[in-house]
N, C-alpha and C positions, 0 to 999 in steps of 0.2 A: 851626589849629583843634583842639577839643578831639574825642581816641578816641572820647567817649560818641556813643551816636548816642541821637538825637533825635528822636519823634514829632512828623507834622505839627501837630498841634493844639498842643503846645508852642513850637512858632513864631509860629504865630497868635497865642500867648499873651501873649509876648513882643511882639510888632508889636502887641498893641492896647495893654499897657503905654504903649510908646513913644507912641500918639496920644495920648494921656494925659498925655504929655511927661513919664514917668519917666527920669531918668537914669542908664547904664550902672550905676553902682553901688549904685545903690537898686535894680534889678533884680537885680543880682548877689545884693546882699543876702536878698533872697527864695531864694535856694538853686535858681532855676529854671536859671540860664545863668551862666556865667563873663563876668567882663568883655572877657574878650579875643574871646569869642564873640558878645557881644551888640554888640560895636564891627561884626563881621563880618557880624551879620543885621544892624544898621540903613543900612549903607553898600546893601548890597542893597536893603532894602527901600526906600531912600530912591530908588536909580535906577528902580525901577518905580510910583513914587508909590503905594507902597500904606501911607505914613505921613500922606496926608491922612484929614483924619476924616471926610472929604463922598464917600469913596471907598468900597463895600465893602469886606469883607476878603478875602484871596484863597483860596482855595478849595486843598485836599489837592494835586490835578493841579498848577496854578500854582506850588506851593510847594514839590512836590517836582522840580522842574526845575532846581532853584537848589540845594535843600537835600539830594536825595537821593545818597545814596553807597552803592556797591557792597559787598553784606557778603563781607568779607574771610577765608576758613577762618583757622580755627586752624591756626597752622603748625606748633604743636607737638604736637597732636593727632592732625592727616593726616599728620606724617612716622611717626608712628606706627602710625598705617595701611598706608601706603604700602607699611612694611617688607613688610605681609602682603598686596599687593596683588595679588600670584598665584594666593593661593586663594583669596580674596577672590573675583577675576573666576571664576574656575572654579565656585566654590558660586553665583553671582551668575546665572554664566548656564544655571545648572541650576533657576532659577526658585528658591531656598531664598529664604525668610523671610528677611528683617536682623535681626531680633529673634535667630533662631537663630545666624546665621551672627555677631553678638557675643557671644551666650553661647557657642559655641564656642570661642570666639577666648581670650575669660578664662579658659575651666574648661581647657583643653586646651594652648595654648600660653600663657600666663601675661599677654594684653595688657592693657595700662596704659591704652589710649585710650580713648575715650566713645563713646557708642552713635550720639552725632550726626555724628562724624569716619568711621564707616562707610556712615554714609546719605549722606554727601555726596559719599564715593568710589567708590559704587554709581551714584547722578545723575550722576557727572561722567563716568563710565564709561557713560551714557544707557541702561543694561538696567534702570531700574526707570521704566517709564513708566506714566502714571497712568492707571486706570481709572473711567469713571462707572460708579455704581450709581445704583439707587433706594430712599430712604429712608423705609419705611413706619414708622408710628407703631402701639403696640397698648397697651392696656390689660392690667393685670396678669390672666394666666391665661387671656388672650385667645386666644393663637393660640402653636404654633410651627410651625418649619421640616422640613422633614422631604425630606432627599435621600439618594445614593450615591456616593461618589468612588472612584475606583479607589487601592488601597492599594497596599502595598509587597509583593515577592517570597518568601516567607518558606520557610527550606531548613528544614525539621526536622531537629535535631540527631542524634533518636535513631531515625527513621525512615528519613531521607536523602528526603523525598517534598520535590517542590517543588513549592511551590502557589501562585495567584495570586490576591489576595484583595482584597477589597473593605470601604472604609470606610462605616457607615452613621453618620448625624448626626444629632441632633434638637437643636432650639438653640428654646429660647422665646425668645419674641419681646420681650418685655419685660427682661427681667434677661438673659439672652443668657447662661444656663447651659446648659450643654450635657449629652448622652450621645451617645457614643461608641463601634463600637466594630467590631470587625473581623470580618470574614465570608467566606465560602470563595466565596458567589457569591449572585445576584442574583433567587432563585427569589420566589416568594410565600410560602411557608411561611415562607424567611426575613425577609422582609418585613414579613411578621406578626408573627415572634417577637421581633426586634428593638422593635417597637412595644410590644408586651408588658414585654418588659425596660426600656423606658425608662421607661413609664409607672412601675412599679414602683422605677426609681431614685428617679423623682418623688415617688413616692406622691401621686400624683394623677394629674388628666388634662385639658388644656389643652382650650379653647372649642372649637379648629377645628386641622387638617393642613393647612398650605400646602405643596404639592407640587409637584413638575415631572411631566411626563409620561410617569414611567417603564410601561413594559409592567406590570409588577407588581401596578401600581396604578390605571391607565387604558388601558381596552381601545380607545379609540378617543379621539384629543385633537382639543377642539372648542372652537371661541372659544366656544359659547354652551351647547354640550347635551353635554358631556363623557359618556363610557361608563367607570361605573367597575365594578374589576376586582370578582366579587361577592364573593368573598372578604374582601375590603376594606371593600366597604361591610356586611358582618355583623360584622366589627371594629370598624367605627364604630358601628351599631346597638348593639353589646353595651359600648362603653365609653362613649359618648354625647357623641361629639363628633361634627363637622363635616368633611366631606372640602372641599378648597379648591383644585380644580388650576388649574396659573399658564395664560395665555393662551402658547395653542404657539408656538414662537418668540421668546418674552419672558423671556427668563430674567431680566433686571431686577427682574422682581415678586416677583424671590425672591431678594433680595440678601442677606440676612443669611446665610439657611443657603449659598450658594454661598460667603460668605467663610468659616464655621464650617467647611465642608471644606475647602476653600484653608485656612486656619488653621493644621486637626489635618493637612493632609498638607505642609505646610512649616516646620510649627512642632515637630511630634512626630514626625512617620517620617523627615527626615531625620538621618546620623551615628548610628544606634541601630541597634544589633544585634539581633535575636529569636530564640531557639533554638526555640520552636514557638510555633503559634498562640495556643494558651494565656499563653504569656510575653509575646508580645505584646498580648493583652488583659489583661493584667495591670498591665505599664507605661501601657497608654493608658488605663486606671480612675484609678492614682496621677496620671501628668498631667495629667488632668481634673481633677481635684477639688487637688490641689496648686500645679499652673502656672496653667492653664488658668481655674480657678473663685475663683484670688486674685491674676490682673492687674487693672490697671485698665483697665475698655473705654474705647478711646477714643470712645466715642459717649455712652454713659452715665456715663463719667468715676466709674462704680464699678465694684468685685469682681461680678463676675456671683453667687459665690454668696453672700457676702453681702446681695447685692441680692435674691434667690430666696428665701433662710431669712428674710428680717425681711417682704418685700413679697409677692411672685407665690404662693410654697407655700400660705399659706391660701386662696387665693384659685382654688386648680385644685381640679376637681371631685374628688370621693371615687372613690376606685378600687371596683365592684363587690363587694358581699358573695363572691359567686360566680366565681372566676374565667373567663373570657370563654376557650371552645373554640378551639383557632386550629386552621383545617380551610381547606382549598385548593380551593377550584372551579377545574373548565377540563370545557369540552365535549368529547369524546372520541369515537371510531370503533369500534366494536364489527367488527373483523377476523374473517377466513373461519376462523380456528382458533380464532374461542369467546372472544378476549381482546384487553382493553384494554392502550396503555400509559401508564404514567405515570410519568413521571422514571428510562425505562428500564429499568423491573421491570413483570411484565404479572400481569393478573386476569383472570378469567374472568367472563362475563356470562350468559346462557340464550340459546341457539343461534336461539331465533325473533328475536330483534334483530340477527341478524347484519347490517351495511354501514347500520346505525343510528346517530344521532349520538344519545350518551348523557350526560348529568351526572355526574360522577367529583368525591365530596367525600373531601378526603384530611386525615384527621387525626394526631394523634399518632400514637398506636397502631393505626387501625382505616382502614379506605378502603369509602366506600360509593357504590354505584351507583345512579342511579334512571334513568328512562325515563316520563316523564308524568307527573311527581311521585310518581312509585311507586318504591319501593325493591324493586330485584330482585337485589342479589349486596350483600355483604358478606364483607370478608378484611382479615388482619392486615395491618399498614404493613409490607410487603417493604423495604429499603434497601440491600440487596446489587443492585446493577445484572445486569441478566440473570434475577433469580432471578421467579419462578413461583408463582402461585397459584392453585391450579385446582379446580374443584366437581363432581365428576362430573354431577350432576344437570342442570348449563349444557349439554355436550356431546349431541351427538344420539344417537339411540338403538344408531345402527352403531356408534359410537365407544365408546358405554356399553357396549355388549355386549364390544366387542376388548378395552376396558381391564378388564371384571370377568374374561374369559377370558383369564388372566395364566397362562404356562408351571406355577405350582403348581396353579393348575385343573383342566389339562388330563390333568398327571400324576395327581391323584385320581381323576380321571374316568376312568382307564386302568386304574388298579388294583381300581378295581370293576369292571371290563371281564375284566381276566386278566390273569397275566403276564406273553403273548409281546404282548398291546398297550402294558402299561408297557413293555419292553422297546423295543418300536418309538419309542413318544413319547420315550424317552430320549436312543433313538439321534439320532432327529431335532435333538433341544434340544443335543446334543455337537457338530453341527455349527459349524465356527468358520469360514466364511465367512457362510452363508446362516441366515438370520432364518427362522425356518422355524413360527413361533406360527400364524399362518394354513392352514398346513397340518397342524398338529398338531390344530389347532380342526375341521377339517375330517373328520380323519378319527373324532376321539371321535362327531363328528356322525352320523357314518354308523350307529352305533348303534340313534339312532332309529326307522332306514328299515329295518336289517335286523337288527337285533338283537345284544344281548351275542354269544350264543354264535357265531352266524357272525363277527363281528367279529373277535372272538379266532381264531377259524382263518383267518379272513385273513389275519391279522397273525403268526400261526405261517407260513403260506405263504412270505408274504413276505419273511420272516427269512430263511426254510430258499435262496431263492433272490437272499439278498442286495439287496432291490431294498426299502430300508425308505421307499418315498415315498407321496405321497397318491396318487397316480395307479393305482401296483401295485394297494392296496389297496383302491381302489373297481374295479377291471377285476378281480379276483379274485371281487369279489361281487359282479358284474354279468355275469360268466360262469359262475359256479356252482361255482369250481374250488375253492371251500373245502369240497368235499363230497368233491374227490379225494384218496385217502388220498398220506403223501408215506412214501418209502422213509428209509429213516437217518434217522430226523424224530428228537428224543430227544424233544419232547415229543408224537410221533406213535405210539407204544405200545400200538397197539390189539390187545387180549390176542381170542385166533381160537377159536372154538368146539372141544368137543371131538370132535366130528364132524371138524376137521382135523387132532388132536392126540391122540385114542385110538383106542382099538381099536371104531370104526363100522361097521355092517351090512356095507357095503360096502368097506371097506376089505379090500387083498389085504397079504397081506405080501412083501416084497422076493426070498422065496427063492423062491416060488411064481410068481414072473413069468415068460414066457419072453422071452429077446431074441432077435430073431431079425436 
């Protein structure tokens, strides 16, 4: 029998010839069957009488009982394979692409064989098993896909940081072009900006977001009442599309963009190197619009961008005169020290909301707070983790008070006092175990109650006896002892009348005394 193989319908073709009563070589003659073949269907078909003409004819099933034969690999194709059938099953069972794993195979070890001789030693190796999806239908500019795949490792060359990064996709639904592109993690802001940047590759912006359920994007996933993130939906408000989340559980209703990440993570991140982030969004812009945007899809059996540039681009709406704010809501705790967190940098809010839940809008540059739809704090976008942004005004009045009475305060405040109270506050602030601003605060205080001048002989006192604390110095002027003169004092110099020092009424002189 002849190598060609043969569709059932060219059998049929043949067997109604025959009722016909054409003969072997008047059939040959038609270029349908060879003679030596058409001797071989009519013996057949003559033992199943299906050469009477009062019989139907037989049906695909029937005919391929008799007719059908097993297709036979190329053997000179799969020994071809074969050779490389070690790292074949290795990339194979790491889930890579076939597409990938024969472009490799050519660009790297030099192989000869066809792209079908690896798909067949993948099936016969049973690790490429088939998956259903669901195949939705959309009108150009209609709708795309919008998910997160977890991406590849990437060691920065010149930093040495190893990060763990995330692929984001957008794949229209119609032409099945994509953006792409790699991310450090999984926030909202990222979320948003990514949306941004596509839209922008676009230049335009699709009917509706078909989503999954990410946190991001859906605060609560609901077959019927979905809670979207609001963040999200002021991004959609501001570019005027449609948010569309799949039903929970159903990833099916989002088949294209799960294969556009499946795609870009087995068709692009395997076998490539990235020396940092940046290099790596770099190569996955060129494979996007190079591999990516001039295969032929198998679904639409065209170039996606092809198909984008002549059909879907005019047809996506116009990107905003103005471009669209990307600002992050989340409801937030207004904590006992006056501050919120957000993305592990804290702000400050006004101390009467304390153990309140508050609104926290985070922008580019700015982070704003409100409480009742009032705006009550505003602070630059912090990005240093830890770091701090504080209003004195938020904090309560004890707090307002200790932070405007900061050690340079207290020293001014002393030297308009005198200088055995600088002196004392200095000594204080020299202490290197004990924090000692409270008690330096303290004693400038005492000022008020008893005045500069006793103050300052206190604080002489208290020198002259070593003892430079808050304590000394309020029991000094709570017992009156700053009124007692001190001996050896240097700044105690009190010059003595000369009733003790001349010659006074009463004074005797030395010679004139008697001892007795």
């Amino acid at each position: 029998m002849s190598n060609r193989r043969f569709e059932m319908y060219e059998y049929r073709q043949v067997i109604h010839r025959m009722r016909m009563g054409e003969k072997d070589r008047a059939i040959a003659r038609t270029g349908v069957m060879g003679r030596v073949k058409c001797k071989d269907v009519r013996a057949i078909a003559g033992e199943n009488g299906w050469l009477d003409p009062g019989r139907p004819l037989p049906d695909d099933e029937a005919l391929a009982v008799f007719f059908e034969k097993p297709r036979d690999d190329n053997p000179t194709h799969e020994s071809l394979s074969l050779v490389h059938e070690e790292r074949i099953l290795k990339w194979a069972e790491q889930k890579i692409n076939i597409t990938t794993i024969y472009r490799t195979l050519v660009d790297q070890y030099g192989f000869k064989g066809s792209y079908s001789s690896v798909r067949r030693l993948v099936q016969k190796l049973g690790l490429k098993k088939p998956e259903a999806t669901c195949c939705l239908d959309f009108e150009p500019g209609e709708a795309a896909q919008v998910d997160f795949g977890k991406g590849p490792t990437i060691t920065d060359v010149f930093t040495g940081e190893v990060m763990k990064t995330w692929i984001f996709v957008m794949t229209l639904c119609f032409s099945r072009h994509m953006y792409a592109e790699i991310v450090r993690d999984q926030t909202v802001s990222t979320w948003l900006s990514c949306h941004r940047r596509a839209f922008e590759s676009f230049n335009g912006v699709p009917g509706k977001a078909i989503i999954d359920n990410a946190k991001c994007a859906i605060t609560k996933a609901c077959f019927r009442d979905p809670e979207v993130q609001r963040s999200y939906g002021e991004l959609a408000e501001g570019y005027g599309f449609l948010i569309s989340p799949c039903p929970p559980r159903d990833p099916k209703k989002k088949g294209r963009v799960e294969s556009g990440v499946k795609y870009v993570k087995n068709s692009f991140v395997p076998l490539r190197a990235f020396r940092s982030l940046a290099d790596a969004n770099e190569q996955l812009g060129r494979w996007v619009m190079e591999t990516a945007g001039n295969r032929v899809h198998g679904t639409t059996r065209e170039k996606p961008l092809t198909l984008f540039a002549d059909t879907e681009k005019p047809l996506l709406k116009p990107l905003p005169d103005v471009p669209v704010e990307i600002a992050a809501w989340c409801q937030v705790k207004l904590h006992g020290n006056c501050h919120v967190q957000f993305e592990k940098a804290y702000y400050s809010a006004p101390h009467p909301l304390i153990h309140r839940s508050l609104w926290l809008k985070a922008g580019d540059n700015t982070v704003k707070i409100y409480h009742d739809l009032k705006l009550v704090a505003v602070h630059p976008r912090l990005r240093k983790p830890g770091a701090r942004s504080t209003v004195l005004e938020h904090m309560p009045p004890e707090a307002i008070a200790y932070k405007l009475r900061d050690p340079q305060w207290c020293l001014r405040q002393a030297e308009a006092v005198g200088p055995c109270c600088h002196r004392l506050i200095e000594t204080l602030f020299s202490d290197r175990v004990l924090d000692n601003l409270r008690a330096a605060q303290g004693i400038v205080g005492l000022g008020k109650k008893y005045g500069p001048v006793r103050l300052e002989a206190s604080c002489r006192r208290a020198l002259h006896f070593g003892n430079p604390r808050y304590r000394a110095v309020k029991a000094i002027l709570a017992q009156g002892l700053d009124q007692v003169p001190l001996h050896g004092d240097p700044y105690a110099s009190i010059p003595l009348s000369p009733v003790y020092t001349g010659d006074g009424r009463f004074l005797r002189r030395s010679g004139e005394m008697n001892v007795h």
